[in-house]
Structure formats: C-alpha cells, structure tokens
GUTI-448383 format. One record per residue (C-alpha): residue number from 1; x, y, z. Coordinates in Angstrom, 3 decimals, padded with zeros to 6 digits. Example, Ala and Ser with C-alpha at 12.3 -4.5 7.8 and 13.67 -1.06 7.14 Angstrom:
2
SITE	nr	xx	yy	zz
SITE	1	012.300	-004.500	007.800 $
SITE	2	013.670	-001.060	007.140 $
REM end
This chain:
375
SITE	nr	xx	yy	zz
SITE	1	-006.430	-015.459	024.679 $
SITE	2	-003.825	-017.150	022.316 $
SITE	3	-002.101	-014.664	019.588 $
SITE	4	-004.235	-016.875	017.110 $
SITE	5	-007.501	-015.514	018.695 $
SITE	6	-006.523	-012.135	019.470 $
SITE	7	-005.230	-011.109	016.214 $
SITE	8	-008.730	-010.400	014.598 $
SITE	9	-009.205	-008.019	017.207 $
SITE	10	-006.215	-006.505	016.649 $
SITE	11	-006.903	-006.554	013.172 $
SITE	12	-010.383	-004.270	014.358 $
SITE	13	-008.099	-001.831	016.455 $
SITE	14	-005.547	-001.641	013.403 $
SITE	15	-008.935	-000.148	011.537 $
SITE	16	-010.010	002.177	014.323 $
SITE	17	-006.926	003.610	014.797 $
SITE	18	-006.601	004.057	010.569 $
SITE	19	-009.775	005.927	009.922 $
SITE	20	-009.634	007.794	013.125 $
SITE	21	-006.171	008.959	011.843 $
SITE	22	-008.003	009.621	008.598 $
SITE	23	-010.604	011.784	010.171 $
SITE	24	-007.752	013.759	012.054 $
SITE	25	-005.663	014.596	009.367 $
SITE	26	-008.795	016.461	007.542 $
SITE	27	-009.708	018.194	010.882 $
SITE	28	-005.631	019.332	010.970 $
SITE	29	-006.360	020.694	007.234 $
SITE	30	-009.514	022.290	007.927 $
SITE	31	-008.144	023.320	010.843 $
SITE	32	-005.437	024.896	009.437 $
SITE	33	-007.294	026.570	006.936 $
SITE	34	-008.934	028.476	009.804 $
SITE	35	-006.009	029.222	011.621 $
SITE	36	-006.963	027.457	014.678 $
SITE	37	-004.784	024.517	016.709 $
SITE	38	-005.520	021.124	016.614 $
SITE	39	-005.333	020.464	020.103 $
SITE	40	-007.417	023.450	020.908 $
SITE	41	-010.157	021.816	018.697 $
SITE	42	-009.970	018.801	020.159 $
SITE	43	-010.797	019.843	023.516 $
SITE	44	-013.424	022.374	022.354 $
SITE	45	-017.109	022.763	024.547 $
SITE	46	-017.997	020.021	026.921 $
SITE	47	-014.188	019.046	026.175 $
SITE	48	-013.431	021.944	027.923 $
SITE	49	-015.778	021.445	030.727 $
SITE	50	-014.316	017.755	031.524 $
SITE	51	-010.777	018.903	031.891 $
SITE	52	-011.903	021.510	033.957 $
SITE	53	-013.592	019.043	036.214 $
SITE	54	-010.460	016.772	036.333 $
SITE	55	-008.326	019.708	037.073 $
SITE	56	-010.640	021.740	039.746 $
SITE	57	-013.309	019.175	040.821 $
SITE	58	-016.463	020.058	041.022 $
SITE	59	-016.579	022.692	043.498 $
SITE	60	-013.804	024.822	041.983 $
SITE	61	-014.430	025.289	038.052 $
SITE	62	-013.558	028.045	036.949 $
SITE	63	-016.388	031.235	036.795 $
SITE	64	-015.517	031.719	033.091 $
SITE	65	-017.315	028.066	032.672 $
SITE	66	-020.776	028.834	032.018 $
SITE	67	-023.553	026.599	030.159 $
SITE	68	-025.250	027.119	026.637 $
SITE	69	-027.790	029.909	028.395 $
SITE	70	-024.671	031.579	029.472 $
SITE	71	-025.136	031.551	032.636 $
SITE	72	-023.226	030.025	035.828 $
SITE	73	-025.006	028.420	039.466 $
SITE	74	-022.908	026.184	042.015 $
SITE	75	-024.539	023.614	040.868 $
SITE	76	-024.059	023.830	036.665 $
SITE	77	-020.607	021.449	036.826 $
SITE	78	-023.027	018.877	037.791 $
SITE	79	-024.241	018.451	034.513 $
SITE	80	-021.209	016.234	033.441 $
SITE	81	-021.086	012.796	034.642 $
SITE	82	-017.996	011.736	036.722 $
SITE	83	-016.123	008.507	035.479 $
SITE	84	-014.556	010.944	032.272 $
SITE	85	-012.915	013.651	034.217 $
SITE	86	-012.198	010.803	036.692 $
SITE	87	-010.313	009.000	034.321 $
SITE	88	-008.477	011.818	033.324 $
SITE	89	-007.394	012.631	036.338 $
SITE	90	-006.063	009.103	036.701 $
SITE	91	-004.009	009.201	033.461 $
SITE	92	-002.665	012.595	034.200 $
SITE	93	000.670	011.522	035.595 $
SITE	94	001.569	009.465	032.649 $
SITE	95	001.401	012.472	030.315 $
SITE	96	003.195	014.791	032.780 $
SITE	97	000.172	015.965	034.351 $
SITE	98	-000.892	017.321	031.099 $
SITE	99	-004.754	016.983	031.287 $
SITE	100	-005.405	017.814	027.329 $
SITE	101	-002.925	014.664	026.945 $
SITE	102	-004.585	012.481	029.143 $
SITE	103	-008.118	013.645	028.309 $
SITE	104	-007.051	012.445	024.721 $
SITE	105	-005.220	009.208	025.559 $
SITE	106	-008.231	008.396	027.661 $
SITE	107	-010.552	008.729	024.441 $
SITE	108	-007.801	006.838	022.737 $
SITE	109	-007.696	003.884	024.687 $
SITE	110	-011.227	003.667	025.354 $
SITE	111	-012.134	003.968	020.978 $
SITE	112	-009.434	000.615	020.873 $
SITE	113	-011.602	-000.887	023.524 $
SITE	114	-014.580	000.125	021.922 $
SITE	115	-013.385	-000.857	018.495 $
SITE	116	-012.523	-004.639	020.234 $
SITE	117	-016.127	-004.810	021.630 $
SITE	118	-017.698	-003.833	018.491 $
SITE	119	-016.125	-006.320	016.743 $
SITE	120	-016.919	-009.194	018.830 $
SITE	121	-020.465	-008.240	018.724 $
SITE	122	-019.955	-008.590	014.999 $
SITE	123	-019.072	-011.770	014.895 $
SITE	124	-021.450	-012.944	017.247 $
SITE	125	-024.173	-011.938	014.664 $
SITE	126	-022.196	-012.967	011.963 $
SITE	127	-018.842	-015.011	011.837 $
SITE	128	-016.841	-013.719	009.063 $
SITE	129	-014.496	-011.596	010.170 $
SITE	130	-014.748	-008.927	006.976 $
SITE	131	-018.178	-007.855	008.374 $
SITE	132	-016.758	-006.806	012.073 $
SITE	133	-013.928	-004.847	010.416 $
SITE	134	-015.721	-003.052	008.333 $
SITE	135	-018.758	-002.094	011.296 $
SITE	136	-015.842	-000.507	012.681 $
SITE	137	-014.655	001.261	010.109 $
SITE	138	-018.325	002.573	009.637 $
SITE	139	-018.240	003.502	012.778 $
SITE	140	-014.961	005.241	014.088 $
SITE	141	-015.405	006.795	010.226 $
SITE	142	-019.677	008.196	010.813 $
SITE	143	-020.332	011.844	010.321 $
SITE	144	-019.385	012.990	013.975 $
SITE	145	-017.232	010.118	014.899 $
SITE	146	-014.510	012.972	014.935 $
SITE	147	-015.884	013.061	019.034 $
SITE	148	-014.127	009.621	019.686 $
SITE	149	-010.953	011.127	019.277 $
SITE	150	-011.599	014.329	021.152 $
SITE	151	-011.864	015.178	025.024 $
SITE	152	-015.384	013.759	024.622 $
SITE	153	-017.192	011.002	026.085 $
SITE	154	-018.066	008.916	023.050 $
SITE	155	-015.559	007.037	023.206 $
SITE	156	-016.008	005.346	026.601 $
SITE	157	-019.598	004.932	026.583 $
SITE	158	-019.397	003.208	023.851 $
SITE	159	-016.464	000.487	024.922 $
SITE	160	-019.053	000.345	027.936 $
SITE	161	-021.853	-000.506	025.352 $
SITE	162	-020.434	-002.645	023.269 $
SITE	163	-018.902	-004.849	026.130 $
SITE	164	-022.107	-004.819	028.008 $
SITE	165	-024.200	-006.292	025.063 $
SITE	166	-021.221	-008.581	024.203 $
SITE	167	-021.842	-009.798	027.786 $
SITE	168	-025.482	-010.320	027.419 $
SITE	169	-025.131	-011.842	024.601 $
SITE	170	-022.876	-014.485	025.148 $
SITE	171	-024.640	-015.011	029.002 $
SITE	172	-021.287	-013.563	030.730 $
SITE	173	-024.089	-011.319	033.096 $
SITE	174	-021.201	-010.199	035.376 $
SITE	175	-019.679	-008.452	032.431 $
SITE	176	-022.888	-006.861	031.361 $
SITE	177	-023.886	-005.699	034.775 $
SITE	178	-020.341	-004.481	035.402 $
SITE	179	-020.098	-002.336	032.140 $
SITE	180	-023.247	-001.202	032.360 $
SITE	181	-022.824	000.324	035.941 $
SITE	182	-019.751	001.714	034.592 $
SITE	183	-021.476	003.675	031.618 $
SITE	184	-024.494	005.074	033.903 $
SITE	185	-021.227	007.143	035.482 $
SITE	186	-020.114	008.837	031.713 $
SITE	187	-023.746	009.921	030.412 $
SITE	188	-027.192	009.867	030.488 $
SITE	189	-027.651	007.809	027.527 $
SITE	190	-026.720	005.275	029.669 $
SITE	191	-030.722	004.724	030.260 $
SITE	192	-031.135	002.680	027.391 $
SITE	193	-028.500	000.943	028.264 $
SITE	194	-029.831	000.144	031.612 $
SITE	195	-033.178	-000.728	030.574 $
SITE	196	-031.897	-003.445	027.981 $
SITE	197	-029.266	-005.168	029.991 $
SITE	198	-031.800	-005.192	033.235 $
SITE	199	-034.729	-006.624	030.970 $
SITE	200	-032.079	-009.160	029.389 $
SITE	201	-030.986	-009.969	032.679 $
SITE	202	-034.950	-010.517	034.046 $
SITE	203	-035.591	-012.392	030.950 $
SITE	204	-032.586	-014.611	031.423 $
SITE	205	-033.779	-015.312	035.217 $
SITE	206	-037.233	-016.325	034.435 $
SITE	207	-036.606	-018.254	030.816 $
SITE	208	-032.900	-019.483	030.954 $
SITE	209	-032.815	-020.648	034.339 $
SITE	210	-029.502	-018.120	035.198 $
SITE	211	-029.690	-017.745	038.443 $
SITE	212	-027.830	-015.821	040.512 $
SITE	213	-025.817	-013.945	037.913 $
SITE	214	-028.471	-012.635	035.614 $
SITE	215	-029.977	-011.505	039.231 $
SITE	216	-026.882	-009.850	040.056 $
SITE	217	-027.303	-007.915	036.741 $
SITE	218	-029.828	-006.976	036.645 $
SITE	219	-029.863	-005.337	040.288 $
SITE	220	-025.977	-003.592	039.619 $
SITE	221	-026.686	-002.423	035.777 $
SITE	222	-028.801	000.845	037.164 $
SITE	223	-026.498	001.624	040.319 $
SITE	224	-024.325	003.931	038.302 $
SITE	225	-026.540	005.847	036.546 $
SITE	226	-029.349	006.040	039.778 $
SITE	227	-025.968	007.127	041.832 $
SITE	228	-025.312	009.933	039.814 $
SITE	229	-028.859	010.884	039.914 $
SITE	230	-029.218	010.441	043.447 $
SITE	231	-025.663	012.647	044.260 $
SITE	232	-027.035	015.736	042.031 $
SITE	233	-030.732	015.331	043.968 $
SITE	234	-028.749	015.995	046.961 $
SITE	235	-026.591	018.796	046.159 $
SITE	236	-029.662	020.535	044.433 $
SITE	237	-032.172	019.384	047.035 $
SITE	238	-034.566	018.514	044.275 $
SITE	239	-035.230	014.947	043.145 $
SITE	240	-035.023	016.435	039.807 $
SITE	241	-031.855	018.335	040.196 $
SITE	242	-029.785	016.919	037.432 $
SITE	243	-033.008	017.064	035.073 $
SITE	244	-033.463	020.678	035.824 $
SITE	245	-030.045	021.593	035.494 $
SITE	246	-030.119	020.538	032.189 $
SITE	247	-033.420	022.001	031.124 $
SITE	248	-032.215	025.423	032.640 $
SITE	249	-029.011	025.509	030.869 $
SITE	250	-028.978	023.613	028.327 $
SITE	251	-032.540	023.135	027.103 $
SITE	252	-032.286	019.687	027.328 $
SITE	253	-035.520	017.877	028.553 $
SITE	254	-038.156	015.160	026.708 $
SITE	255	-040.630	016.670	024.805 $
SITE	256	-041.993	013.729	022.737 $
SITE	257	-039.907	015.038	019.741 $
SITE	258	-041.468	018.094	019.005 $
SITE	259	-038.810	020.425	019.053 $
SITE	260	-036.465	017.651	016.141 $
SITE	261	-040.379	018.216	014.068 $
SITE	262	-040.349	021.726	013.951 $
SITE	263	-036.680	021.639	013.577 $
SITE	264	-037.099	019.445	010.802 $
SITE	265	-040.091	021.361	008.959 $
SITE	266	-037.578	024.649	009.319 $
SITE	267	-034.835	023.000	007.432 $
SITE	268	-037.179	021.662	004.754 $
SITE	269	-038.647	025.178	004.644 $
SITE	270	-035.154	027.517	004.638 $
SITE	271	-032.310	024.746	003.888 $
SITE	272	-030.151	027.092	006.110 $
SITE	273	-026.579	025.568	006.760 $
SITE	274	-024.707	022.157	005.581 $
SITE	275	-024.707	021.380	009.312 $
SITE	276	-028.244	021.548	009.705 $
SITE	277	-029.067	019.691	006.625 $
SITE	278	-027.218	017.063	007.014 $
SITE	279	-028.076	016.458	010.937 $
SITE	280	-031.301	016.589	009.201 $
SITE	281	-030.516	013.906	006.748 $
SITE	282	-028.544	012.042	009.771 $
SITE	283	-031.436	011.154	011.889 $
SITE	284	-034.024	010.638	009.436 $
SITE	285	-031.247	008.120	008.305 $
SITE	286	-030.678	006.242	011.821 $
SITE	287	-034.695	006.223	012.262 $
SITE	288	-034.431	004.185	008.632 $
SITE	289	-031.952	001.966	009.722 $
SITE	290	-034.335	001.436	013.239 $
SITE	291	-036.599	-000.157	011.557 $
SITE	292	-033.894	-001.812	009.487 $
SITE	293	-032.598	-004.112	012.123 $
SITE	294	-035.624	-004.687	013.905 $
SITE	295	-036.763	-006.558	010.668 $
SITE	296	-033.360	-008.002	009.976 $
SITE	297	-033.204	-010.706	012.849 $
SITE	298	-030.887	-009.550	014.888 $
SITE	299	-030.821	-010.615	018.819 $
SITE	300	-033.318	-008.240	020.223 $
SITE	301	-030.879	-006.527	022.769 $
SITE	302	-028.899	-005.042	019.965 $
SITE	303	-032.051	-003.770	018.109 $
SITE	304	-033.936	-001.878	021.274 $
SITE	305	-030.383	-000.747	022.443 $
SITE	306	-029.700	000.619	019.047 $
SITE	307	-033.456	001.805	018.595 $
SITE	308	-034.083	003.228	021.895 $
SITE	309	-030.925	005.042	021.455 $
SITE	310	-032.466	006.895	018.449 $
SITE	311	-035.523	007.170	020.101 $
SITE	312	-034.135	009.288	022.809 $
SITE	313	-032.123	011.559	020.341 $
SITE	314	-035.745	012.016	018.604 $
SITE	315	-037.786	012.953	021.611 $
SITE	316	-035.515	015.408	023.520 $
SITE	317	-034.659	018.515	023.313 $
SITE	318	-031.714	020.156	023.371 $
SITE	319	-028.799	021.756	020.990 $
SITE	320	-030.082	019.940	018.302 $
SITE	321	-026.505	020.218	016.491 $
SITE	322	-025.810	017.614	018.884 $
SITE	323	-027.740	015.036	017.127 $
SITE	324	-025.012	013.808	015.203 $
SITE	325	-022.809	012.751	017.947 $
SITE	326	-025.477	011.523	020.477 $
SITE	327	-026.368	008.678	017.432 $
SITE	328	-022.686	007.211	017.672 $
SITE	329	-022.985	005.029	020.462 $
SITE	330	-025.591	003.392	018.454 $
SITE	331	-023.417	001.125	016.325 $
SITE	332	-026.321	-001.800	016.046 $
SITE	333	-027.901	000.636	013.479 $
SITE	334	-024.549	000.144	011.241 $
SITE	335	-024.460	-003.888	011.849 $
SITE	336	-026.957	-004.350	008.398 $
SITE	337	-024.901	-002.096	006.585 $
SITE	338	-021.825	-003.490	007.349 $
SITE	339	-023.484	-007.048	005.944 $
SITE	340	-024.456	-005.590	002.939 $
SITE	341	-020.960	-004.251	002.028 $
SITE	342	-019.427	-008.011	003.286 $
SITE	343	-021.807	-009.355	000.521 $
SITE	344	-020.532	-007.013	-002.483 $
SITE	345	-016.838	-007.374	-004.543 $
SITE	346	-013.779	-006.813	-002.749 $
SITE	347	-013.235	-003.341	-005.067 $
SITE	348	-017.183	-001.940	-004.046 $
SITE	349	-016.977	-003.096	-000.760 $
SITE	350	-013.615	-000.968	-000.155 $
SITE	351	-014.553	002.088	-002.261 $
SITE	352	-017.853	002.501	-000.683 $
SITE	353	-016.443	002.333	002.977 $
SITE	354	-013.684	004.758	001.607 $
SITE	355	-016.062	007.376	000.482 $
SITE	356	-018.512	006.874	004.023 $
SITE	357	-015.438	007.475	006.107 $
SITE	358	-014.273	010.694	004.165 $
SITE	359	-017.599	011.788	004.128 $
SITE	360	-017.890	011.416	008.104 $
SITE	361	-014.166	012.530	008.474 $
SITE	362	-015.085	015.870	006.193 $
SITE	363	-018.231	016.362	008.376 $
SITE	364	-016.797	016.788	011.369 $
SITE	365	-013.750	018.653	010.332 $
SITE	366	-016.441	021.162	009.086 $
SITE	367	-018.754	020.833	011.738 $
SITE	368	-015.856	021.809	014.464 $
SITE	369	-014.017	024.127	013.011 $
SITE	370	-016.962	026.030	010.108 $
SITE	371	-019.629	026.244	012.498 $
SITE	372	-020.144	028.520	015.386 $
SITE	373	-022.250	027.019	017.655 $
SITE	374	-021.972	023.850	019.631 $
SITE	375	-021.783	020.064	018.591 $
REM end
C-alpha cells in the first residue's frame, strides 16, 4: 500500500486513538474521584479473569476466581474463550512480562486494527472519506466503548469483524474465512459472525461462480468457534458443557428475550439507576437503528451481521448490565448515522460527534467506577 493510500487509514487510527484517549481521561477523573487506580479499573471482572488465564492457564486459576453465582468448579475458567489470554501471553515479554501491560497493548493494537477495518468498510458503502472517520469516532466514542481500551475482548472481535465483512465484501473469501475462524476463538458472539460469512460464502458459490475460495470459507469460518465448543464438550463430558457453564454461573442462556422484557417493564415501572436506564434506552436504540439499515440499502452482510448481533443481545439472558458492551461489535448499526452527520455543516457535524463521544466516554467512566455490579 503506497503512503498515498494508507494515509486515510491512518487518518481513522489518528481518531481511534483521540477519542479513546478522550474516554480515558474521564475514567482517570472519575476514577480519581473514587479513589480507585486506573489500571486497576481497567482490568476489572472478566479483565481479571483473562489475565488470570494468560498467567495460570486454565487448569491453575486461582480459587479466589469465582463466577457471577459465586461459586467455583474445575471447569468455570472455561467460560472465556482462548485467543485473548493467548495473545496476552504472547505480548508479555515485550512489556516485561507484565500481563496488565500486555493485556492492554493487546486491546490497543487490536482497537487500531479494528478502527482500520471499520473504516474500509466505510468507504466501501460510501466513498468519502469524512463518513469512515467519523463511524469511528462513533464508535471507539459509544456508551461502553470504554471496554476497547480495557483487558476486554471488544477490541479484537471486532478487528476480526470488521476485516471479515471487509473480506466478503470486496470477494477476498480467504480473508473472511480466516478472520472469522479467528473471532469464533475470542467470544461467542462470534455466531453471527459465522452464520453471515458462511451464507455469503454459499451464496457466492452458487450465484458468483467463486469457486474454490468462497468454498474454502465457508467450510473454515465455523472451525474456531465449533473448536472451542467441541474442547469444553470434552472436558465437561456434556455436548452442552460450555452452554451450561454459562447458564450455571452466569445466567447466561436464550430465552427468546424475556428476561430484557421484564427487565425493561421494571425500569419503566421503578426508573432505578442511570445505568439501568440508559442500557434501557441503549438497546431500544440499536433495535431502532436495526431496522434502520435494513431499509437503508446497505449490502445485506453488514445489515444481518449488525442485526443479528442485536438480536442475540435481545434474546439472552444474562447480567443484563452487559448489554451495553455486547452491542459494540455491532458498528453496521452506526454506518446510517455516520451518513447523516457527513451530510450536515462542518460546525454540526463536529459538535454533534463531540457531545456522542463525551456522552459514551462519561457513561462508562460512571458505569465502571459508580456502579457495583458487573458490566
């Protein structure tokens, strides 16, 4: 890639890395406020869980590590994907063998990638360059986007994403397969994923004429994910091991949405927190902006990957403070947004992306260091 041609995605990073430096210097206030470290906050919950992982392995975390029932089996570590705490392990060396560093240079690096991808999707919807910077800035600047720079796994599953639908759509099927394998190893999410590249791929094979690559595809884009699956099944000696581990410990399992209804009609009834309001207002917001982009013409893979990511974050249950977070992979939802803002004056167009980002940034400063419970 000539300097020419790479410097709009620099351009892309140059915004990541802004707003996510925005969003960490009111977490560092906040933060402050509450007498509590950054770097402790940062590598708070599942945070904590991952480094333990990359430290111990598997088979040696630490009995203090228990899940949100607060309890502890051989098998709870299982939980948590692989290819993070992997990854950190990998990087450790570089920081000294300082996991917490790595963990976050990890997240770092991946949110640059991500913020590349994203971009390029951007323009493959829509050329001008304005509209790809500022769906990143709506992204790495959403209410919960703080994850991306924390010992989380945001930020790699969504490079994954984004360079697995850049690969579908621009044909490359090798990339899409490749990434898409990849992101089946960070989280479950990763279903979605799956099932769009793999019907992309099928589609491609039957109406395009791609061959072998779109075959290739569409065969590789579930190993990951299915591997995972399969390894827990066999430690457990249940098909459903990894599925019941979560249900058992952290009430996580698809109930058609009826626990985000009744968690809905309890907010509407009581208004209890800020957090729970505005998780509230947060997913009846990304189910709006569903519908938005199926209705807006965008390529189809973007819309169901976007949609069925929302879907799943409707229908399961779980810590439903968690909401928030599980929605930012789904940066399709933000690409109609993103237009809008490209289409208004220079001065409304920056103001209103301002005031989203401090918004999200003040969100999830509150959300990790005001509230008690989990993200």
């Amino acid at each position: 890639m000539t300097a020419a041609r790479a410097r709009p995605y620099l351009h892309a990073v140059g915004v990541f890395l802004l707003v996510r430096l925005s969003g960490l210097v009111v977490l560092a206030i906040l933060a402050g406020n509450r007498h509590r470290e950054l770097f402790d906050v940062l590598k708070s919950w599942d945070g904590d869980w991952y480094l333990a992982i990359a430290q111990n392995g598997y088979d040696n975390v630490p009995a203090r590590f228990v899940d949100a029932a607060g309890q502890r089996t051989p098998t709870t570590p299982l939980a948590f994907f692989p290819l993070y705490p992997m990854l950190i392990r990998v990087v450790s060396p570089i920081t000294g063998s300082d996991s917490v560093a790595a963990a976050l240079l990890v997240s770092l690096i991946a949110g640059c990638a991500a913020a590349a991808g994203i971009f390029r999707v951007a323009r493959i919807v829509d050329p001008r360059p304005k509209t790809g910077l500022l769906l990143v800035a709506l992204w790495g600047g959403a209410p919960m986007a703080i994850t991306l720079s924390m010992a989380y796994t945001e930020a790699l599953f969504t490079a994954l994403a984004a360079w697995a639908l850049v690969g579908v759509l621009e044909r490359n099927w090798l990339l899409a397969g490749a990434c898409t394998a990849a992101a089946g190893l960070v989280r479950p999410s990763a279903s979605v994923l799956v099932g769009v590249v793999a019907l992309a791929a099928i589609v491609a094979v039957f109406r395009e004429g791609k061959a072998w690559q779109a075959m290739v595809c569409a065969v590789i884009s579930p190993i990951g994910l299915f591997s995972w699956w399969g390894y827990v099944a066999k430690q457990t000696g249940s098909l459903t091991g990894w599925f019941d581990i979560q249900r058992q410990g952290w009430f996580s399992y698809f109930d058609g949405g009826r626990q985000t209804a009744q968690f809905f009609g309890d907010i509407l009834d009581t208004g209890n927190s800020v957090m729970e309001t505005v998780t509230m207002l947060l997913v009846i917001g990304a189910v709006v902006l569903t519908f938005l982009i199926v209705f807006s013409r965008l390529p189809w893979p973007l819309w169901l990957y976007g949609g069925g990511t929302v879907f799943m974050v409707v229908v399961t249950a779980g810590i439903t403070y968690s909401k928030a977070r599980f929605l930012i992979p789904a940066f399709p939802l933000l690409i109609p947004v993103a237009q809008g803002l490209a289409n208004r004056q220079r001065h409304t167009m920056i103001a209103a992306t301002a005031a989203f980002v401090l918004f999200g940034s003040w969100f999830s400063a509150y959300s990790l260091t005001g509230w008690t419970l989990a993200i």
